[in-house]
RODOSE-627439 format. One line per 8 residues: number of its first residue (from 1); their letters; for each residue x, y, z of C-alpha. Coordinates in pm, 1 decimal, padded with zeros to 6 digits. Layout:
BEGIN
NUM) a) X,Y,Z | ...
***
This chain:
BEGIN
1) xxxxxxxx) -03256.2,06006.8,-00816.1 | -03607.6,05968.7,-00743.2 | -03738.7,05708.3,-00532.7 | -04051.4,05653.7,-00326.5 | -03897.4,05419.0,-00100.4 | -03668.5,05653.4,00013.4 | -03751.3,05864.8,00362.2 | -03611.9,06195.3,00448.8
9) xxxxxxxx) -03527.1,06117.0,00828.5 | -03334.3,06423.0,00893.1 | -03254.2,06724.8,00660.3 | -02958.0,06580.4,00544.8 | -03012.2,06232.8,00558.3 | -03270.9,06013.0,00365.4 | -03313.0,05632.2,00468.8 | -03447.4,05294.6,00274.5
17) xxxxxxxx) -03589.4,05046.0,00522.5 | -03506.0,04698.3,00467.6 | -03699.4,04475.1,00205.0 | -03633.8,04202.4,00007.2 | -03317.9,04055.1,00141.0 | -03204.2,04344.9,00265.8 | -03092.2,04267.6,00635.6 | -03040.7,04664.5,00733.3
25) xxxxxxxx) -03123.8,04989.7,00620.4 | -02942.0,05220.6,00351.9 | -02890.7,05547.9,00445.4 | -02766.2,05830.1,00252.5 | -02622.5,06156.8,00363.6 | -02750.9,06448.8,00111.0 | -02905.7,06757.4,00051.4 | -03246.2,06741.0,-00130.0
33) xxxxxxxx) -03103.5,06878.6,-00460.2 | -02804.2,06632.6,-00414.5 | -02997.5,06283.7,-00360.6 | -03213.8,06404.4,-00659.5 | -02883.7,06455.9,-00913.2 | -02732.1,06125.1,-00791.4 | -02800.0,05825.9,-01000.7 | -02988.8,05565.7,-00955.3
41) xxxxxxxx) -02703.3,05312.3,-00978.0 | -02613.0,05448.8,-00585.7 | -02956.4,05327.9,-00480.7 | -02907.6,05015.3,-00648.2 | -02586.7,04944.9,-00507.7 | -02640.9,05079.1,-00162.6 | -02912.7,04818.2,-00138.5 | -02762.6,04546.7,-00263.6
49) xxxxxxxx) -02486.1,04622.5,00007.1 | -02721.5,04615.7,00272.3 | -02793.5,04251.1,00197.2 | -02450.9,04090.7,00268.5 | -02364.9,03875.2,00546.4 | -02321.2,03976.9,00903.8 | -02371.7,04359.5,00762.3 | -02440.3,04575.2,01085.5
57) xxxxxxxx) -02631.7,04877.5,01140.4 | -02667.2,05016.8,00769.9 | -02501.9,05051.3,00440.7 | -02390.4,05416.2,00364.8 | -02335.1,05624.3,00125.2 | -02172.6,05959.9,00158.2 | -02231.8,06330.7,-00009.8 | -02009.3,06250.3,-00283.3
65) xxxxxxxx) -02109.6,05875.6,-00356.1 | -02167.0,05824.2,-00754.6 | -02174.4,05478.6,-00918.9 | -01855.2,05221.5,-00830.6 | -01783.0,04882.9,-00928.4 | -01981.7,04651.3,-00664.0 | -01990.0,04908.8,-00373.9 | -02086.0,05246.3,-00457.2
73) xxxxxxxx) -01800.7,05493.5,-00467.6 | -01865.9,05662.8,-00099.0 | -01979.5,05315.8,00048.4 | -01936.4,05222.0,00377.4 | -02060.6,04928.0,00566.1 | -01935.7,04717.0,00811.2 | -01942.1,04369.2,00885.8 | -01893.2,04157.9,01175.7
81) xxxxxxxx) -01729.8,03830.0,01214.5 | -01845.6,03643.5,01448.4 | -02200.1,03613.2,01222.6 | -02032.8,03569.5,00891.0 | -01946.1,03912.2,00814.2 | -01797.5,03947.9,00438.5 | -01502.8,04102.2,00321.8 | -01557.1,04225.1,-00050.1
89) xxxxxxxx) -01262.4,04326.1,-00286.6 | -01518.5,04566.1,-00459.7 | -01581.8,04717.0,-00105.5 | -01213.5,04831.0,-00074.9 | -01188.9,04920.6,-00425.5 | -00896.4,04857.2,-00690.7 | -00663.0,05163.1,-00600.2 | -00674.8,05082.6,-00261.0
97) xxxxxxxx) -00532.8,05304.4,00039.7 | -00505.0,05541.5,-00212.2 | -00545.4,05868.6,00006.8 | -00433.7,06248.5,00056.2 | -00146.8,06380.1,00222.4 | -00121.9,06733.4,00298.8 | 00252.6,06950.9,00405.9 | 00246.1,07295.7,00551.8
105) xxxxxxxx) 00538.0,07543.6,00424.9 | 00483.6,07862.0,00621.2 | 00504.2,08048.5,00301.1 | 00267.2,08316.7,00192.5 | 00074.3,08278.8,-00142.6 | 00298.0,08595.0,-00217.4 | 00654.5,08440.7,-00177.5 | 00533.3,08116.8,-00388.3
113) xxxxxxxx) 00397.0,08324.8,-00652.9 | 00723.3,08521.3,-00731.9 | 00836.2,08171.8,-00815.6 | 00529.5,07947.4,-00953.6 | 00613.4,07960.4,-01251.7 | 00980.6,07760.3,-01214.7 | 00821.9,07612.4,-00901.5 | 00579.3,07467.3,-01170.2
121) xxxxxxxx) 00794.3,07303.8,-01407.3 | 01052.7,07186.6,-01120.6 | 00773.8,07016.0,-00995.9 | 00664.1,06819.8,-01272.3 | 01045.4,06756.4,-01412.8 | 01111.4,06590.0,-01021.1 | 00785.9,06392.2,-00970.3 | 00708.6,06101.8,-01200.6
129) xxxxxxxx) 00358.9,06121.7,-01300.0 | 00101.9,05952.3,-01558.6 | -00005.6,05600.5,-01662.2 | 00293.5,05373.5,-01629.0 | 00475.0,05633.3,-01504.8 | 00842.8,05500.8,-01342.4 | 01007.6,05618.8,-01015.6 | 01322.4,05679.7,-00917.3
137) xxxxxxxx) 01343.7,05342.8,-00715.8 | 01407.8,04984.6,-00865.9 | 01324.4,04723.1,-00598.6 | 01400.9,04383.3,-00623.1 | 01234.6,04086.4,-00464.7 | 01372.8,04129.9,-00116.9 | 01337.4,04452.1,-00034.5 | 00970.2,04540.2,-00252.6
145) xxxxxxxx) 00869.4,04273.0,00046.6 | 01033.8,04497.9,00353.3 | 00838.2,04805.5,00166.4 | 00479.6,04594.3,00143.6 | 00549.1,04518.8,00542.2 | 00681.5,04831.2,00649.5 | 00531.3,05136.1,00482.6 | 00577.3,05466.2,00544.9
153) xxxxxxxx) 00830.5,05357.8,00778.9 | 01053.1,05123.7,00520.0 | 01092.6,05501.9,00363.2 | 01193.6,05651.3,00625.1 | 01426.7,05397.2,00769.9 | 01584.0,05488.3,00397.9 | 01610.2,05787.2,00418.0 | 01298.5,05922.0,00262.4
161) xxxxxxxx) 01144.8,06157.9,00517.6 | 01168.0,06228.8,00899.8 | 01060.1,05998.6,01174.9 | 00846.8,06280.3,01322.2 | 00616.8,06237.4,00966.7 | 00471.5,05886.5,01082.7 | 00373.6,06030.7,01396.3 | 00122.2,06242.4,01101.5
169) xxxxxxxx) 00002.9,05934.6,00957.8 | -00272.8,05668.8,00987.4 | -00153.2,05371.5,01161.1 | 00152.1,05545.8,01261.4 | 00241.8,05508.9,00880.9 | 00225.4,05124.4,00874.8 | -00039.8,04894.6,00890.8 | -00021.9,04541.4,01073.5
177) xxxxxxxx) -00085.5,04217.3,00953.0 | 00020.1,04292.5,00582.4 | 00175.6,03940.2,00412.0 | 00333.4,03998.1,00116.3 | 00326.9,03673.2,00012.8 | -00003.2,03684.3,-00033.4 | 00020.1,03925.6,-00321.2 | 00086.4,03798.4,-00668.0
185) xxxxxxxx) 00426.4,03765.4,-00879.2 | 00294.3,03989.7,-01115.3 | 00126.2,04209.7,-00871.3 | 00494.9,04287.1,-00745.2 | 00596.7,04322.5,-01131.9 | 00397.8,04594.5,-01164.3 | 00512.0,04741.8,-00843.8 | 00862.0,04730.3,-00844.9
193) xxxxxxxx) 00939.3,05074.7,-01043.3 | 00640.5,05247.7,-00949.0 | 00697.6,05364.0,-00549.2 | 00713.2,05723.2,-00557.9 | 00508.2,05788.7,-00858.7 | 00206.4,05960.6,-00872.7 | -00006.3,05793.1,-01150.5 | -00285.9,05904.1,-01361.9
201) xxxxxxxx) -00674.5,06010.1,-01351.2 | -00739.8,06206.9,-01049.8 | -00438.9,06186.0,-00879.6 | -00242.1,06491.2,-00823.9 | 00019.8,06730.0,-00678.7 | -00131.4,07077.5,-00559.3 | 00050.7,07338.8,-00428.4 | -00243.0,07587.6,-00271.1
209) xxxxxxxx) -00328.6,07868.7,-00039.6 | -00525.6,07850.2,00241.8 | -00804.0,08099.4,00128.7 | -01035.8,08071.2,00470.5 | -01083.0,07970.3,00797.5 | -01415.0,07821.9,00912.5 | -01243.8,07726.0,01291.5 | -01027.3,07950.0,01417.1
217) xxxxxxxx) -00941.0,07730.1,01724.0 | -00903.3,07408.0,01544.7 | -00704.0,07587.0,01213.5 | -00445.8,07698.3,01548.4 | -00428.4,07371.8,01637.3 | -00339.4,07226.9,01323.9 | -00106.4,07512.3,01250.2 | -00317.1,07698.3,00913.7
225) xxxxxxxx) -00284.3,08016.6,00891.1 | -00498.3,08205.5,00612.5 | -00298.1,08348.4,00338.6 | -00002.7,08056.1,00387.7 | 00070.0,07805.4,00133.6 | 00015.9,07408.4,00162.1 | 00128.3,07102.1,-00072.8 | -00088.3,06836.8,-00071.8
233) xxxxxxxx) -00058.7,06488.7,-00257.2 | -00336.7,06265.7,-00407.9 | -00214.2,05883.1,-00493.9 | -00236.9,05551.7,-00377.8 | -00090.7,05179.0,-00429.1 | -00074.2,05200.8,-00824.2 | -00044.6,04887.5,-01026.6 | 00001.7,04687.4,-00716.7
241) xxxxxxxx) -00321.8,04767.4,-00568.4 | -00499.1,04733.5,-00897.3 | -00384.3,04420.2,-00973.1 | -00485.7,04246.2,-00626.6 | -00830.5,04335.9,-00662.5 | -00825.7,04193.3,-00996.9 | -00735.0,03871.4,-00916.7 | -00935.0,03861.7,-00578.8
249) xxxxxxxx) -01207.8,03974.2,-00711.2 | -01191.0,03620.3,-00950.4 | -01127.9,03451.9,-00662.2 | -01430.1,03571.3,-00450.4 | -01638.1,03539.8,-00728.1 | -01547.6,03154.9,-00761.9 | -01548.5,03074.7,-00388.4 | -01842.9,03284.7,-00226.5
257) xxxxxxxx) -02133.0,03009.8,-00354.1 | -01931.5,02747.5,-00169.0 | -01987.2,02956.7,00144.8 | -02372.0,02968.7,00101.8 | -02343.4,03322.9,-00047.8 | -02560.3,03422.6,-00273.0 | -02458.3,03740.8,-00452.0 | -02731.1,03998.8,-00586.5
265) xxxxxxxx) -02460.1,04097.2,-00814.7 | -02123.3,03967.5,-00930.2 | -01927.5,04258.9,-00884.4 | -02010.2,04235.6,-00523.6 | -01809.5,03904.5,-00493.5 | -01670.5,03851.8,-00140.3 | -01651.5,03542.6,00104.5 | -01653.3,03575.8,00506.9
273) xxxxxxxx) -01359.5,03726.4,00653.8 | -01275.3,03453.0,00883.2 | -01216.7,03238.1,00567.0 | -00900.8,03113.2,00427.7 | -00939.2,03312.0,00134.2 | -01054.7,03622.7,00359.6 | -00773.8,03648.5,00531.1 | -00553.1,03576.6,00198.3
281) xxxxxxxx) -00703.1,03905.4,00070.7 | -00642.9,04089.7,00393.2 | -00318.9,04056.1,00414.0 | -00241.5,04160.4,00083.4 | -00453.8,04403.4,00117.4 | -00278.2,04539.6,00417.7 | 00043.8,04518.8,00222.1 | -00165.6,04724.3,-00082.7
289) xxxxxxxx) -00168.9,04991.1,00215.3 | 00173.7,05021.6,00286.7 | 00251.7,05024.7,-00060.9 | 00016.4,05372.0,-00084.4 | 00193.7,05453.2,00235.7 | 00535.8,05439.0,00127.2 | 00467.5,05569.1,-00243.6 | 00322.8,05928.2,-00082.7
297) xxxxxxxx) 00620.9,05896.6,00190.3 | 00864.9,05885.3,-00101.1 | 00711.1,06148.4,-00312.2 | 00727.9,06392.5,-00018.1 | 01095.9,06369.9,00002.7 | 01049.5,06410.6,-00363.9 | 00834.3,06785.7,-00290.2 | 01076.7,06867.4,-00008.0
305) xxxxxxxx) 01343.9,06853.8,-00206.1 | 01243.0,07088.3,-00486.4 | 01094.6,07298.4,-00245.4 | 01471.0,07330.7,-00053.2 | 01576.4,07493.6,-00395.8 | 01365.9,07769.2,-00409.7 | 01268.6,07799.7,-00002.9 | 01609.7,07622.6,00213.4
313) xxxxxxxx) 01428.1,07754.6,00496.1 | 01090.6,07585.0,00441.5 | 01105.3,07189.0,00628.4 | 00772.6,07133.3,00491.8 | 00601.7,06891.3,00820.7 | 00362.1,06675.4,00740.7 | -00028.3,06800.7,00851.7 | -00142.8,06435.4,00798.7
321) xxxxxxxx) -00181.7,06159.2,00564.6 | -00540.0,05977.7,00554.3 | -00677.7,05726.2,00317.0 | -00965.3,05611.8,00146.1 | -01026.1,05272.4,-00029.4 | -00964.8,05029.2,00277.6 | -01113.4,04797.3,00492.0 | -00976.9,04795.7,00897.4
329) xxxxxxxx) -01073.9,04631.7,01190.8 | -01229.3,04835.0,01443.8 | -01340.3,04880.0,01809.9 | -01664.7,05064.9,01750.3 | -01943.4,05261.0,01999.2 | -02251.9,05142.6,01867.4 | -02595.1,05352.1,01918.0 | -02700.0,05150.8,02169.8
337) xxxxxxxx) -02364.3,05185.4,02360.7 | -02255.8,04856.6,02322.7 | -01834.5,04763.1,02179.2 | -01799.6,04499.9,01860.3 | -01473.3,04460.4,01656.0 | -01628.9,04545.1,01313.1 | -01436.2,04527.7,00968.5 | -01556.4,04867.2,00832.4
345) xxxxxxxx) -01506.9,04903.3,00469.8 | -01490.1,05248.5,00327.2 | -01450.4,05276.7,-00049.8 | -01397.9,05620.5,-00128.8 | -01467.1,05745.6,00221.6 | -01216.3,05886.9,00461.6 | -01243.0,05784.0,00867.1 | -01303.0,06086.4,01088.6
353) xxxxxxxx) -01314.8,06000.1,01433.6 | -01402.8,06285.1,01631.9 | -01188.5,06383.1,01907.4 | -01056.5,06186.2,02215.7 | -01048.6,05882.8,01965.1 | -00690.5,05705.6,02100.1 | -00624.9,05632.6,01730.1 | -00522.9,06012.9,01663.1
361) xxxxxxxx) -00221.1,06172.6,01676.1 | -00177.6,06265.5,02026.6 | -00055.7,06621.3,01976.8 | -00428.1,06627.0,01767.9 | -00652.3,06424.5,01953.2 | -00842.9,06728.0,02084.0 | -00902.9,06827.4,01726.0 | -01056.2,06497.0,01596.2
369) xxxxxxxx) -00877.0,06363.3,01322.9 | -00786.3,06576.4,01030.9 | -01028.3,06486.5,00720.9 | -00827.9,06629.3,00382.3 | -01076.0,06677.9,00121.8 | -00981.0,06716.5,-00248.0 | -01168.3,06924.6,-00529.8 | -01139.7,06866.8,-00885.9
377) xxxxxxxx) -00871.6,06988.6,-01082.9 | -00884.4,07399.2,-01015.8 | -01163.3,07405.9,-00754.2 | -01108.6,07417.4,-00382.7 | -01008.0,07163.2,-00171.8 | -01101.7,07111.8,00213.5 | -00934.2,07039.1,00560.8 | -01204.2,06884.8,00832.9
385) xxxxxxxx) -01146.4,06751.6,01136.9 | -01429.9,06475.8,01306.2 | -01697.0,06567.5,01540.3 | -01743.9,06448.2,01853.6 | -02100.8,06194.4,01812.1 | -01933.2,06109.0,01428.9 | -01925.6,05771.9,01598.8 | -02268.3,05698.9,01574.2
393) xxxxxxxx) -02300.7,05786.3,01247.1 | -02136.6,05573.3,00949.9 | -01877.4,05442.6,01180.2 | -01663.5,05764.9,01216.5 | -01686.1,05840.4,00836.2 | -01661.1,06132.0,00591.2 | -01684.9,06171.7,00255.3 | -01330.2,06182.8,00028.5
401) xxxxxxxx) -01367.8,06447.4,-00275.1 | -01624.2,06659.3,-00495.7 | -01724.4,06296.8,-00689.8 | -01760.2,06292.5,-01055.2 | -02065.0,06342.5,-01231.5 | -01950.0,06193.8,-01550.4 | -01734.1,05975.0,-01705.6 | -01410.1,06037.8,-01843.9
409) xxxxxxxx) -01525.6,05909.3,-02220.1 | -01839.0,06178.5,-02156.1 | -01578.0,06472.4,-02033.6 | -01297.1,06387.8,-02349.3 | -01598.2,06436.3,-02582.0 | -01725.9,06796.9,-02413.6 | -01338.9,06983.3,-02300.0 | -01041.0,06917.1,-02501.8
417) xxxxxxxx) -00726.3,06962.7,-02318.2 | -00518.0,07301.3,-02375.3 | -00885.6,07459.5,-02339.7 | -00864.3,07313.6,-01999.1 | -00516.4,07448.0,-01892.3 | -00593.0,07785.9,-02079.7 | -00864.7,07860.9,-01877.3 | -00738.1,07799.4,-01529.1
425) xxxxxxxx) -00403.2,07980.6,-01636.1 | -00678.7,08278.2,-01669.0 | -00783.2,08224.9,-01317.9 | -00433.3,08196.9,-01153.4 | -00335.1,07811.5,-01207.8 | -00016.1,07686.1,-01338.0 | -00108.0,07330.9,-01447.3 | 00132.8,07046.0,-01568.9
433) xxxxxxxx) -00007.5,06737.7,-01717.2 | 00138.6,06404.6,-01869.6 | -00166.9,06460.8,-02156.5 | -00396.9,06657.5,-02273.3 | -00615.5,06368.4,-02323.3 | -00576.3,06298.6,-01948.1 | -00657.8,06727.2,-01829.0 | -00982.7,06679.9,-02044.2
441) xxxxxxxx) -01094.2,06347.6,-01853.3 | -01043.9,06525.0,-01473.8 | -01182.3,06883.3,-01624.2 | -01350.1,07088.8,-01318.6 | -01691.6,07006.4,-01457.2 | -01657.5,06618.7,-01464.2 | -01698.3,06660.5,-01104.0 | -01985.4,06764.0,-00854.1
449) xxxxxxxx) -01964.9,07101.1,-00663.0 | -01704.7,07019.6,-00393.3 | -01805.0,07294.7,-00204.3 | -02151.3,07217.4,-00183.9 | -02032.8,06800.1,-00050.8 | -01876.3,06939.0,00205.0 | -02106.7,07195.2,00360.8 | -02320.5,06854.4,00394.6
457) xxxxxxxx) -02077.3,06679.3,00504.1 | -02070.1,06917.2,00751.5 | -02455.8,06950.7,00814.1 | -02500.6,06584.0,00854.9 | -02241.4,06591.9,01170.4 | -02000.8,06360.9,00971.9 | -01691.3,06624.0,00988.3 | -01672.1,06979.3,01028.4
465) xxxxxxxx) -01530.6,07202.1,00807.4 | -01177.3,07360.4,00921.3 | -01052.5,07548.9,00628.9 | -01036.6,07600.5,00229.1 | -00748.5,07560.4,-00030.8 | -00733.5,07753.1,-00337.8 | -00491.3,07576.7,-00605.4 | -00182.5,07804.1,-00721.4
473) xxxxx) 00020.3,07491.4,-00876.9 | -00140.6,07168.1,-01001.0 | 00058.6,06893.3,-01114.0 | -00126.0,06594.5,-01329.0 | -00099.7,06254.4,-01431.7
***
């Protein structure tokens, strides 16, 4: 991406001032070589962002932002109420609260080796994975409502996980104000054999080894040790989620005009938060969350219970469990030191408040809150942790993965499959998929340098970097 209008106000950080109707800047956070390989489309979007109602401060986009549906993909914005701030389906995203949870074992890469292989195939026999994929729950009407109100902590009231995990968990593992009856009949359909499933396209199941420390005092804080092993999950609220941003995305689209909004692109559709239909969509929303919430709570019984198998020592605690693809309500510090209740949506971005923030685990709050950071299939994955002054930047935010670079049609047609697996078994990576058709689409190179998005990430004062995972078992939709 080239563009004149674009100012480099910092090394890692480039700026559009407003024009048009924009009513605030954009602002992106990237290395020279990075802004110039992102498309346009980000540009394009990011601006058309900054021109929504009540929109405060700026529209961001993060390291790893690529093209999205409405909102870029690494969007964040936020938008306040009390002078007609939006809420936007696209600006959550269709998966939504889908996120990354990582477990530590206190094995060595040694131990899990000896046993990968078994590991491996235990692991992908155990957790239902791919496109439709069914779980090992069948809910019915009654309680798929408890689960879309309670969460994380509907699954472990059942029996799925320890009490001590939601402790590890954004919004203590459920999120208020979720109304399932806001969420469609078919919505719930699609829902009701899917918790504990891990889905298809980039989601995953990684078993890896912590291959370096960039903070010792922080990696003893949160308990990494280089040379041990983690598990770390990558899913979200599966057809449920998808489906209500479907159908409120229709909505929006019908309704915002009758609000006075005038849209500088469809797929931006939204309509203030304060209206009826805003709050319709945040509370099923919020009930998309704890869907995501108790589908990863779920599958890690699932892990820990394979695990017990081969390792009846191992308990495997929960590290944390953050998500991307939501919209929250928050008290914010803004530049000028001033408090407002913004609804900050992040689509594709994770929150990293930096530490002290009352919102983190208290046993972490020195830390700043643990940022988990996944790579493409085979490549590294990252654990940061926010920095203190994140605040005034993006609203405590961070970016979420390496971000692809293109499509999945574009990667089918250059990597086929078994080449894929092949060549990671070479480097030391047991990989089990639901399709070769699916390997091909989340092939290594579909993505952007993960390394590289975080070491700006990191640059830009958004999160600092903690330590990095090297994959020994990956498990695919």
């Amino acid at each position: 991406m080239r563009d004149k209008r674009l100012q480099q106000r910092g090394e890692y950080e480039w700026l559009i001032e407003p024009h048009g109707s924009m009513r605030v800047p954009a602002i992106i956070y990237a290395s020279r070589e990075q802004l110039e390989e992102m498309d346009q489309q980000v540009l394009t979007q990011l601006t058309n962002v900054a021109a929504l109602p009540g929109i405060c401060q700026a529209a961001y986009a993060m390291p790893d932002a690529h093209w999205g549906y409405g909102f870029p993909i690494g969007g964040v914005a936020a938008f306040d109420p009390r002078t007609g701030g939006i809420i936007s389906a696209g600006g959550v995203g269709f998966d939504i609260s889908c996120g990354v949870r990582t477990m530590l074992t206190g094995l060595t890469a040694d131990e899990v080796r000896a046993v990968k292989f078994p590991l491996a195939d235990s692991l992908f026999r155990e957790i239902p994975a791919g496109v439709g994929s069914s779980g090992h729950l069948h809910l019915r009407a009654r309680e798929l409502d408890a689960m879309l109100a309670g969460g994380a902590r509907w699954a472990v009231d059942r029996g799925y996980g320890r009490a001590a995990d939601l402790e590890r968990i954004e919004d203590n593992g459920c999120v208020t104000g979720a109304r399932p009856e806001m969420v469609s009949a078919r919505a719930k359909k699609r829902q009701q054999d899917q918790v504990g499933t891990l889905g298809s396209g980039n989601h995953y199941l990684e078993v890896q080894v912590i291959e370096r420390i960039y903070h010792s005092d922080l990696a003893r804080q949160l308990d990494l040790r280089e040379g041990e092993v983690v598990v770390s999950l990558h899913c979200g609220s599966r057809g449920l989620g998808h489906q209500i941003g479907t159908e409120f995305l229709r909505l929006m689209v019908t309704r915002a005009a009758a609000y006075g909004i005038t849209l500088p692109d469809r797929e931006l559709a939204c309509v203030p938060v304060e209206s009826p239909e805003g709050r319709q969509y945040l509370g099923a929303m919020r009930a998309a969350m704890n869907c995501a919430l108790a589908n990863r709570q779920v599958l890690t019984h699932l892990v820990r219970r394979v695990f017990a198998r081969f390792f009846p020592a191992a308990a495997l605690p929960l590290l944390y469990d953050v998500s991307h693809n939501t919209c929250r309500l928050e008290t914010l510090t803004l530049p000028d030191g001033g408090k407002k209740e913004l609804y900050v949506h992040r689509k594709g971005a994770t929150r990293a408040l930096p530490p002290g923030n009352p919102d983190i685990a208290a046993d972490l709050r020195s830390c700043g809150q643990p940022v988990l950071i996944g790579g493409s299939m085979g490549t590294s994955s990252y654990i940061l942790a926010g920095m203190p002054g994140a605040e005034n930047r993006a609203f405590s935010s961070s970016c979420h993965g390496a971000g692809r670079v293109m499509s999945r049609r574009q990667a089918t047609r250059r990597w086929r499959g078994k080449e894929v697996v092949t060549r990671l078994e070479e480097q030391g990576v047991v990989v089990r998929g639901a399709s070769y058709r699916g390997l091909a689409e989340e092939a290594p190179g579909a993505y952007k340098d993960v390394s590289q998005v975080v070491e700006t990430t990191e640059a830009a004062g958004l999160a600092r970097r903690v330590a990095e995972l090297s994959p020994l078992i990956c498990i695919k939709g």
